[in-house]
Every structure is written in C-alpha cells, then in structure tokens.
N, C-alpha and C positions, 0 to 999 in steps of 0.2 A: 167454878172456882174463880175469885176473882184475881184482877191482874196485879202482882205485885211491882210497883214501879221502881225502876231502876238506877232513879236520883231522888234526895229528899225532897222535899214540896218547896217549893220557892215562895217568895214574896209577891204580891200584887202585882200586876202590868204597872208601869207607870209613862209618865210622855217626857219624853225626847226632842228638845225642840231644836230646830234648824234652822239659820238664819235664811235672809232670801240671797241670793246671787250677786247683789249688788245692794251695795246700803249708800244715798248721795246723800242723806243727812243724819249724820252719828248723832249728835243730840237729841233729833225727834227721834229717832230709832234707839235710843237709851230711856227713855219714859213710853215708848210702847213696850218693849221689854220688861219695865218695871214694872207697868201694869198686866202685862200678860202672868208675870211670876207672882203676884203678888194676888192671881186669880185662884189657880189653883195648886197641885201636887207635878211638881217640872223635877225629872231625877237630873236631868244637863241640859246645856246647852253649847250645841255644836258651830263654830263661826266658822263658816262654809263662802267665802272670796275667792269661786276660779279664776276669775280674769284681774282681779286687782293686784300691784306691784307689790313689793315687800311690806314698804312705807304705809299702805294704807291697809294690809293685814295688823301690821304690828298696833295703828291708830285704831283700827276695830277693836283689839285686842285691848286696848290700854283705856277706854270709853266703854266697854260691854263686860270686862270679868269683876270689876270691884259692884257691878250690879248682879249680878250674878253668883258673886261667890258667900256676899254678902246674905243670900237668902240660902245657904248650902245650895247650888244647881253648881255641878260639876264642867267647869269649860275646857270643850275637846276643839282643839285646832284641826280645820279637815287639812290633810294630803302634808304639811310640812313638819316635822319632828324639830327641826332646826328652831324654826320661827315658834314653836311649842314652849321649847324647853329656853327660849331665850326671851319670851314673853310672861313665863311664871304662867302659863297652864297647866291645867292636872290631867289632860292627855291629845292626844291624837289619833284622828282616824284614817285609817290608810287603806287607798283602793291595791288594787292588784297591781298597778303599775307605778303606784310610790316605794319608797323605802322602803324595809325590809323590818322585820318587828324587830328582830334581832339590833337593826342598826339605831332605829328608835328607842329600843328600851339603852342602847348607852347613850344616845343622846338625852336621852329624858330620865332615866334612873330607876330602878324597880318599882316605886309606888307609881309610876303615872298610868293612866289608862290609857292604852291601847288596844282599839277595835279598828275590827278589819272585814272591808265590803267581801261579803262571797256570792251575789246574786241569786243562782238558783242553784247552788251546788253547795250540796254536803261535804262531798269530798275536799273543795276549798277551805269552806269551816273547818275539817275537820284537821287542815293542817296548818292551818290558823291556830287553832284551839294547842297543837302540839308543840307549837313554835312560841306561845306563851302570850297568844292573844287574851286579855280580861272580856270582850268578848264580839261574836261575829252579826254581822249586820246581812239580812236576805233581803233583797229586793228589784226591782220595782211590784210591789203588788199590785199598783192599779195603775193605769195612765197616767203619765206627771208634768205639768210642762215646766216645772223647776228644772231637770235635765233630760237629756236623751236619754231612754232607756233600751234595750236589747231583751233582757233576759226580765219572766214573766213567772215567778215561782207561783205551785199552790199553796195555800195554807197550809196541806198535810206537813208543808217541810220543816214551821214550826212543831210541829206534836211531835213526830219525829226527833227533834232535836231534842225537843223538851223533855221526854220518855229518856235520854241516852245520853247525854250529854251536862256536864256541872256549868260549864262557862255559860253565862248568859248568853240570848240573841235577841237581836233588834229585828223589828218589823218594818223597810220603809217603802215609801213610793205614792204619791197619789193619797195617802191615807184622811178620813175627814171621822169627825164624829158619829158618821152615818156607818161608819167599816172598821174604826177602832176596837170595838168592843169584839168584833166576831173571831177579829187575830188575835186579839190577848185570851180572847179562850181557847183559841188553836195553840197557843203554848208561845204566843211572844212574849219575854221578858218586860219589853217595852216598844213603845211605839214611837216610830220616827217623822216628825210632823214637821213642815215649815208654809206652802202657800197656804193651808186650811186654814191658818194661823193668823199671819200678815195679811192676807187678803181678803176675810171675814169680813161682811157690811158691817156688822157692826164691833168690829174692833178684834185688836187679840184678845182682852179683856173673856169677853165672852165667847171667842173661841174654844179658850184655855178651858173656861167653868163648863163648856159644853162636851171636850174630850173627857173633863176630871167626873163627869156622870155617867159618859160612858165607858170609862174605867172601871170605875166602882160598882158601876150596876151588874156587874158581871159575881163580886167576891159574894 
C-alpha cells in the first residue's frame, strides 16, 4: 500500500541567498548581487551584518533591497525586527536568542516574513511553526566558516518536516552546488547559500546558474 502523504506537494526547492558577514563596498556588492540574481531562480535575499552598527545595516539595507525587490527576491533582515520594519523589508529572521515572533510580527505587521533558526530540532520548529513563524530554517549541514556552528542536523530532519509539516523549511550551513540538490530531495523547501556564492572563482554569476541546475535537476 503506498504511503499517503500528509501535507499537499509543494513547489520546487529554490535558493536562498545570504549575504557575507561583512560588505566594505556596497556599490561593488550591489552589481555582484545584480548579477548573481539576474542568473538564476533567487526566492530571497537575507542581509545578514552581525558586527556592523545600525547605520551601516540600514545603508545595506537602502543599496541592496531596491536590487532585489526590483527582480521579486524577498529581503529578510537577520536578527533585528526594528531595523526590518523601519527599513521597508518584507521580513526578518530570528535566531533563538532575538525577539520574539510574536514581538516581531507587531513590529513588522502580518504580511512580513518571519523565519526562525531551529538548528537540529523539531521541537524548536515546531514551536516556531505554532507561534506563527512563515517558516523554520535547520542547520548547519555542513561545516561553514560564514559562522560558528554547534548543532549538526541529518537530512532526515528535512523529510521529516516535509511529510508533517505545511510551513516551509530552509536548509542552511556550508551548502554548495555539489549538496544542494541532495537536501532539496530530503524535503528542503529551500536552500540557504552565501560563501558558495560570494566566494566562487568565478563569480556569483555562475555560482547562482550552477545551484539553479542543481535545483532543477532534481523536479
């Protein structure tokens, strides 16, 4: 008897991109951008500044979303809801030890997205998911030196989610073109990508068109 699944079928994987840790020239980094998106199929794009000041979030922010929103890719502010919803983003993503979704969604309003890091636990998603996260992000999958990572989930924790679960989840950590494709058939929604990206010899450009093959080579 075969298994009847217990959420409708969803749409494609798609990618996720992140910016790097620190951006020293917003202008070159607004025409790498525009050529990474303008490569291939990008559902967002996350501007991710832990160490930089308000001022040079909000100047990311005001250099990187009219590129961005301008091709439909969805800009998610990491960790601050404030500087989100005072910036004209469309959401924020919040680890365990920011804000609260609840205090996010009145700072940013019911339409904005907010997703929320659960590393390798369901239980986290899954009270993410009740508290009215749009949707939950697992990871490190692979070794990363974008951040420190701890927690080391398997792919099953995609299938898992994917089989039980309506709210979307993200795939991130370490991820390149070579491992993309294996998690969006473990049941990631999407894939969370930034050094494979930025750091590519030969550009984001074909970064981009190299994850958007291994997306697709999967449907």
């Amino acid at each position: 008897m075969s298994r009847i699944p217990l959420v409708s079928e969803r749409p494609p994987c798609r990618l996720y991109l992140i910016t790097p840790p620190a951006i020293p020239d917003l202008d070159t980094f607004a025409r790498d951008l525009e050529a990474a998106l303008d490569a291939g199929d990008v559902a967002a794009l996350q501007i991710r500044l832990k160490d930089a000041d308000d001022a040079a979030v909000l100047a990311a922010v005001a250099a990187l979303k009219p590129v961005a929103q301008a091709r439909g890719v969805a800009v998610i502010l990491n960790d601050r809801p404030d500087l989100a919803a005072r910036s004209g983003c469309d959401g924020v993503h919040l680890g365990q030890s920011d804000a609260s979704i609840a205090e996010a969604r009145d700072r940013m309003g019911r339409d904005a997205m907010i997703g929320v890091t659960c590393h390798d636990s369901r239980e986290l998603a899954m009270d993410a998911a009740e508290a009215g996260a749009d949707y939950v992000a697992f990871g490190a999958f692979f070794p990363t030196l974008t951040k420190a990572t701890v927690h080391r989930p398997e792919p099953e924790i995609l299938t898992i989610w994917q089989e039980t679960v309506e709210i979307p989840c993200v795939a991130i950590g370490g991820i390149t073109a070579a491992t993309a494709g294996d998690l969006a058939r473990a049941g990631a929604d999407f894939v969370a990508v930034s050094a494979a990206v930025w750091s590519h010899p030969d550009g984001p450009a074909a970064a981009v068109r190299e994850l958007d093959r291994a997306l697709t080579s999967i449907v």
